[in-house]
N, C-alpha and C positions, 0 to 999 in steps of 0.2 A: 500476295498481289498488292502494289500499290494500292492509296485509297482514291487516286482519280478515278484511274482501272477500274475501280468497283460502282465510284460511281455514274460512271459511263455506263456499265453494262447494265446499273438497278434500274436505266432508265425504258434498257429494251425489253422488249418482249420476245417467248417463242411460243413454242403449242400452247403449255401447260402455265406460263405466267412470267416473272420475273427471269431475267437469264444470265443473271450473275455466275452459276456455275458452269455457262460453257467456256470461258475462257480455259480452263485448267484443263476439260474435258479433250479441245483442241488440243491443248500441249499433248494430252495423254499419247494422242495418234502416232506420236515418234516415239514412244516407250518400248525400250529394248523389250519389254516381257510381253507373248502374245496375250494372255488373259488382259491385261490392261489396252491395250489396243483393241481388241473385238469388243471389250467391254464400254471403254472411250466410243466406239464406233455405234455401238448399238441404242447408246444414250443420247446419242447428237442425232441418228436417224429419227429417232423417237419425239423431240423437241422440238426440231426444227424442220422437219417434211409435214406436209400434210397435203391431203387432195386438194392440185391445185390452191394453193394456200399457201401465204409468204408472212410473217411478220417481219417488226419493226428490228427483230436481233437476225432476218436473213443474210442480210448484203453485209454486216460487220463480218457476223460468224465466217460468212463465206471466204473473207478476206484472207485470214485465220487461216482457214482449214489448207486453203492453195498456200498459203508461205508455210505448210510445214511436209509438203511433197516432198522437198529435194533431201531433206534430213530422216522420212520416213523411212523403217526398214520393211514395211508393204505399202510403196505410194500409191499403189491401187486402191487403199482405203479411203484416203483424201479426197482423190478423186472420184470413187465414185458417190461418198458423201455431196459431193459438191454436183457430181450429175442429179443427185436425188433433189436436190434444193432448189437448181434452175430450173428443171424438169416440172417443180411441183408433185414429188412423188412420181409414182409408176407412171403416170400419163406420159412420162417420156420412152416406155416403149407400148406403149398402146397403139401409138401410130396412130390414133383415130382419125375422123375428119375436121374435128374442130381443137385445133391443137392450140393448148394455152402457152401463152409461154410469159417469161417470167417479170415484174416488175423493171423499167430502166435501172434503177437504185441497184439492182441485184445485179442485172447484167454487167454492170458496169466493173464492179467491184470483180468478176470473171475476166473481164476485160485488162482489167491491170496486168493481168497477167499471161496475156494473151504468146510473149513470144515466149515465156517460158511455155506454154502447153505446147506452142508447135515446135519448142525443140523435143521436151518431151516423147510425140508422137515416134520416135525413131529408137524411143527405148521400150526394150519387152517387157518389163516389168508394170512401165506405166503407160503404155502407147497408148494400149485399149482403154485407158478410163480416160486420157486426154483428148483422145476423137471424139468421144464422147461429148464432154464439158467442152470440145468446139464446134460441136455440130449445134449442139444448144443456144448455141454464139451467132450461128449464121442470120437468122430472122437480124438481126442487130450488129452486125457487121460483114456483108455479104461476102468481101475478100477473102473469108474464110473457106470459103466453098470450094475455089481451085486447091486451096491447103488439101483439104481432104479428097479431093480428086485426084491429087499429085499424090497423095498417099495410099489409094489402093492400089496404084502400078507400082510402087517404088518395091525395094527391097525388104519391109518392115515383116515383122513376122506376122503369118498369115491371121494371127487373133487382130491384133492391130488393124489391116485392112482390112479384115471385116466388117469393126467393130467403126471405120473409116465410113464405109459401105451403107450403114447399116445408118450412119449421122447424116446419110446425105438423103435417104429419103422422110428421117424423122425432118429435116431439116426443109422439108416441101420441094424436095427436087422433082421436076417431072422425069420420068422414064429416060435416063440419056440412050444417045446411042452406041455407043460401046457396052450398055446392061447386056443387053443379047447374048454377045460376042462372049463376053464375059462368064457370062454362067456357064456357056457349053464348051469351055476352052481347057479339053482335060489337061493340060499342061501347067495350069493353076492348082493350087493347091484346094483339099477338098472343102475346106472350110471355107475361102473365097466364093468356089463356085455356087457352096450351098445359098451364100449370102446374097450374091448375088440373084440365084433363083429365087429366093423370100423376098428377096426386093421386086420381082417382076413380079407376081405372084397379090404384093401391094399394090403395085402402081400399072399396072398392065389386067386386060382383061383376058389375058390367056385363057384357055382350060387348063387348068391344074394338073389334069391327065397329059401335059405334054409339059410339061414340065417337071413330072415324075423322078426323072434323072438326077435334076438339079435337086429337086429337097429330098432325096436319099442322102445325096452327099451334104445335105445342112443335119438330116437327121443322124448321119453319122460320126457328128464332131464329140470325139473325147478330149478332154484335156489333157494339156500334158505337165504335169508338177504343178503349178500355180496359179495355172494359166485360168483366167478368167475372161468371157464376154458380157462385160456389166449390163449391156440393154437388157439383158432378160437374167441374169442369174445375178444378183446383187452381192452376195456370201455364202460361203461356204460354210455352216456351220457343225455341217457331218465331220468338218475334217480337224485335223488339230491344229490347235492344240483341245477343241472340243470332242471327237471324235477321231475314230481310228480306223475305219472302212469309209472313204469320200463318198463311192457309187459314183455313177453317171448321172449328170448332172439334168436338170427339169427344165433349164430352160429352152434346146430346140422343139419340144413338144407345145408348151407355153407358145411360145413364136408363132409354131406353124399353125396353132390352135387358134389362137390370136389374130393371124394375120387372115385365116379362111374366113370367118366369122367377118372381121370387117368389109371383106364381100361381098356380103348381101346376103339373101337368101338364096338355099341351094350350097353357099359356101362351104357350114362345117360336110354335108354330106359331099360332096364333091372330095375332100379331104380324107374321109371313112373312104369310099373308094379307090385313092391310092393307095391307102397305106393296105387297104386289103387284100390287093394286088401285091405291094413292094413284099410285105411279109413272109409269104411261103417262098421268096426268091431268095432273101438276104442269108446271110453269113455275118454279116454287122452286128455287133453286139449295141452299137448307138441305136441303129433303125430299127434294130428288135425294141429295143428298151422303150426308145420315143415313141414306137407307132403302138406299140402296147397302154403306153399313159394316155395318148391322143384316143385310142377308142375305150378304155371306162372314163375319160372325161364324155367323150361324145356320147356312149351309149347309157349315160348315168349310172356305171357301175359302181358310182360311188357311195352308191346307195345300199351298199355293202360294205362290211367292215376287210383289212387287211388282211385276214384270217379268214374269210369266209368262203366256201363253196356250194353252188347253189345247183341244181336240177336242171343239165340244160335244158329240157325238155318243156320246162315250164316256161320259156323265156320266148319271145315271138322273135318270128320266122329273122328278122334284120338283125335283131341280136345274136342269134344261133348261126347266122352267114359269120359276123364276126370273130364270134367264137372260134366256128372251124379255119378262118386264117389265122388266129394264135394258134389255133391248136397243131399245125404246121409248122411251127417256129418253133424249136426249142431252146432257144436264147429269150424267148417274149415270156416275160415273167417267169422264169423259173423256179420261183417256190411257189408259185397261184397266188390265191389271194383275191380280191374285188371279185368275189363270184367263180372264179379260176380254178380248176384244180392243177396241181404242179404239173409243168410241162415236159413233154416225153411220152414213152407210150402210156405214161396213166395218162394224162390228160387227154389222149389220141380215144384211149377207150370209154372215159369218162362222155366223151363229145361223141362215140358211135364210130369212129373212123378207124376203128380196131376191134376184133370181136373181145367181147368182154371178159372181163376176169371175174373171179371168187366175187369180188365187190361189188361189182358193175352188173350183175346180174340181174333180173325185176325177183323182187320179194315182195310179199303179200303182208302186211302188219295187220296187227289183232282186230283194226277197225275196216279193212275192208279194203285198203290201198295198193296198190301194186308200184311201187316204189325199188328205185337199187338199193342194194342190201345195206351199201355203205350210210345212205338218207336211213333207215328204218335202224342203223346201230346207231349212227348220231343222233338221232331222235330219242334214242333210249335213253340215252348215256347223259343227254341236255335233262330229261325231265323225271330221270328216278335214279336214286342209290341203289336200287337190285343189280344183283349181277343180272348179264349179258343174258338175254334168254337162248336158249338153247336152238341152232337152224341146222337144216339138213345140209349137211356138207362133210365130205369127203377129209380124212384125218389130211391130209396135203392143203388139201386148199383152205382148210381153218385157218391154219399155220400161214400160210401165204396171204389170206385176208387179213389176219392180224398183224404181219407185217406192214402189208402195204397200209393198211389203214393207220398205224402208229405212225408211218412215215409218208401219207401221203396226205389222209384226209382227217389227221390230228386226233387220234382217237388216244385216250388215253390208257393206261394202267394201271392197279393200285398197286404192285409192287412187283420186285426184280423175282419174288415167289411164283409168283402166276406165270412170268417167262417161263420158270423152271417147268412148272403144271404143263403146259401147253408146249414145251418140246419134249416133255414127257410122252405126250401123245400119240406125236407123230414119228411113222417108223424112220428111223436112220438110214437109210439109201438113198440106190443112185435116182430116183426122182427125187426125194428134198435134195439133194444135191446139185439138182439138174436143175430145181428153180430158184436154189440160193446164189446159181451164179449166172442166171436170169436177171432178177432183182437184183444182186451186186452189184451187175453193169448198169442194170437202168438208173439204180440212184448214183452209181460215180460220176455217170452221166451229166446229171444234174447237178451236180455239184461242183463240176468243170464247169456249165455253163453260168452257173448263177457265179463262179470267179473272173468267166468274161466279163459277165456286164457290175462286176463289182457291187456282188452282193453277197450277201450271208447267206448260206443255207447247211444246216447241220442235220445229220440223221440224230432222232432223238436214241438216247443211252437203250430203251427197252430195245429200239425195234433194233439196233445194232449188234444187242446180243441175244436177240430170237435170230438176227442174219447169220452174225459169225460162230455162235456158239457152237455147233455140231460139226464145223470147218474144223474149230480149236482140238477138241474133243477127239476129233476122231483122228489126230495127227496131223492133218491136211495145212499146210501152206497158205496164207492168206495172201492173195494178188496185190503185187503192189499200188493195181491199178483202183484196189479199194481203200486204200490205205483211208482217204476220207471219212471211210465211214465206221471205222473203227470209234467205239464208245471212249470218251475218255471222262469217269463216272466214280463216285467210293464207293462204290457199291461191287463184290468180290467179284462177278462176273464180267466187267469193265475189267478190273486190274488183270482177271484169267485171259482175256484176250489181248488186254493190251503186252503182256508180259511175253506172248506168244509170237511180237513182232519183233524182227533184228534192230538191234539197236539204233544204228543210224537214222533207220525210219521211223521207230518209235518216237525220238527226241524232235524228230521232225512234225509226227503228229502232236507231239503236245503244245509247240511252239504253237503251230497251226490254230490249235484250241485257243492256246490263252490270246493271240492277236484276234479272232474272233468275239470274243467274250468280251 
């Protein structure tokens, strides 16, 4: 780097002090290699955003970041660097009521390059973060505003008008009158219309309840390849070149969560309400997934770890309402989790809405409690190295509780030995056979859905070969519809069953594994 260049830049500032190193940083943003890109990208979010907060290195950097769009191989990065910095950080999709917006100095330097964003807006790769960084424009140059008006009717793909959409009410627009028309216009794509209903939703005092239609179809946006709506999801970083399973993304939850809340009071419950209703109706793997996040944000389940499952019993009456609309989805969390047990009929029994199983039965523990058996074995299992103590139950339903509990409510085992112990046990006929292909369904079950909503769910290696092992054994055919839950494990009873699959499917299951893993 020249030494002007250097000494230009030792003279700004960004977050952290001196900001001599973002020039190269910027260059970084066009580097064929995505690890230098996400890395470039996550060092200039970091230096140069801040709440509501601008230094003296904003409007140069900013310069920078927009002249290196058109040469970028994801110009979505740039730009939404550059939404982050006008924006002030997130406050540009807070939507709030007192919206800051950004230094002249800074604007202006956006401004340079005003008609490249609006040629921009007509490409899909970079539509969506240009709407953006011109909605940010509009306080500051109002002619912008038909721009992006003309761009949610135009041809653009539907992330682009959205994300058009979505710049015109951060932008202080009041309510227009084509919003209406717009969100109920099923001949619009569904992401539009969602968008349009989050924006009534903002700027209109509707009931929420009548508008239910419209944010199903916002909560039901997946992306498709690349596709990003920077107001609420900034990066990706589940996906690659970081990660190998994307999932369904957090920001329509965020949004809708975000925009009830600034409401008023009444807002987030108004909110619980729909989605309690939308849930035991959907088929959407979006509305499962979002209205799922939306109520342990709202009902504090976060107050729970990922892995945890808790007693609905103990939890009051508003909670336990929400509960049993997950518990009606079985796309809404699929492996449980925030209090949750996995979705399907365990979950249907766990919440009462099925008569119960071996697990789900009341047990009485040493101190006097009358708890489900599955609470009183995790309780053991959290606070003593003894084995399991010994309960009254039927040689089937041992076997069936220590399945489901390996695969449902994460009980552990100390080795692929104790499997053997425990089908030892129980007799070889047509009832264990009759509930192995019970449970086979319900966990492939689950295993489809949690691949709808683009998520990981594996049966752990024990309870796979407490499932298939006496299938194997006894000559019997493994469904291909279980193929998922076949163990794939070093351990010999893993190999005994895997071995026992026609080859095509086998190689099919390990591929399976290792893209998981």
């Amino acid at each position: 780097m020249r030494q002007d260049v250097m000494d230009k830049w030792s003279r700004l500032r960004g977050r952290y002090g001196f900001a001599t190193r973002i020039p190269a940083r910027v260059e970084q943003l066009a580097s064929p290699d995505p690890f230098t890109r996400y890395d470039a990208w996550a060092t200039l979010a970091d230096v140069l955003v801040g709440e509501a907060a601008w230094f003296s290195a904003s409007g140069p950097a900013l310069g920078m970041i927009l002249d290196t769009v058109a040469d970028a191989p994801e110009p979505d990065l740039p730009l939404l660097i550059a939404g982050e910095v006008l924006g002030g950080g997130r406050l540009r999709w807070l939507w709030g009521a007192e919206r800051v917006d950004p230094p002249r100095d800074v604007s202006e330097r956006a401004l340079d390059h005003r008609d490249s964003l609006v040629r921009w807006l007509a490409d899909g790769r970079a539509g969506a973060g240009a709407a953006m960084v011109l909605a940010m424009l509009v306080p500051v140059d109002p002619t912008l505003r038909p721009v992006l008006e003309a761009c949610v009717f135009s041809s653009a793909p539907p992330g682009v008008r959205a994300s058009a959409l979505l710049g015109l009410c951060r932008a202080g627009a009041p309510a227009p009158p084509w919003l209406l028309a717009l969100s109920g216009d099923a001949e619009q794509p569904t992401l539009v219309r969602g968008a349009a209903s989050l924006a009534r939703a903002r700027l209109e005092a509707t009931p929420l309840a009548t508008l239910a239609e419209g944010l199903a179809a916002w909560l039901a946006w997946e992306p498709e390849g690349d596709e990003r709506l920077p107001w609420f999801d900034i990066v990706r970083t589940d996906r690659p070149p970081f990660g190998f399973d994307a999932g369904l993304p957090e920001s329509p939850a965020r949004a809708a969560w975000e925009v009830s809340r600034l409401r008023g009071p009444g807002g987030t419950d108004e909110l619980v309400c729909v989605v309690n209703d939308l849930l035991p109706k959907t088929d959407s793997p979006g509305v499962a997934t979002q209205a799922a996040r939306i109520l342990v944000e709202a009902k504090g389940w976060t107050r729970y770890t990922a892995e945890q499952i808790v007693d609905p019993t103990e939890l009051p009456g508003h909670e336990q309402e929400a509960m049993r609309a997950l518990s009606r989805c079985d796309l809404a969390r699929p492996g449980g989790g925030y209090g949750l047990a996995p979705s399907g009929p365990c979950r249907r029994r766990w919440m009462g809405l099925e008569p119960p199983g071996p697990l789900e039965r009341p047990h009485q523990t040493a101190d006097g409690r009358t708890v489900p058996l599955w609470r009183a074995w995790g309780e053991w299992q959290n606070h003593s190295d003894e084995p399991m103590p010994e309960v009254t139950l039927s040689a089937h339903d041992r076997w069936e509780a220590w399945v489901q509990g390996i695969a449902s409510y994460d009980f552990w085992v100390p080795s692929m030995e104790f499997v053997e112990e425990e089908l030892a046990r129980v007799p070889h006929d047509d009832e264990l056979f009759g509930r192995i292909a019970r449970l086979a369904d319900e966990f492939a079950a689950r295993a489809r859905a949690a691949k709808r909503c683009r998520e990981i769910w594996l049966l752990r290696g024990e309870a796979g070969a407490l499932l298939l092992l006496p299938v194997v054994r006894a000559g019997r055919p493994i469904d291909p519809s279980w193929d998922d839950l076949v163990p794939v494990c070093i351990e010999p009873q893993g190999r005994e069953i895997l071995s026992a699959v026609p080859a095509p499917r086998r190689e099919a299951i390990l591929h399976r594994f290792a893209a998981a893993r």
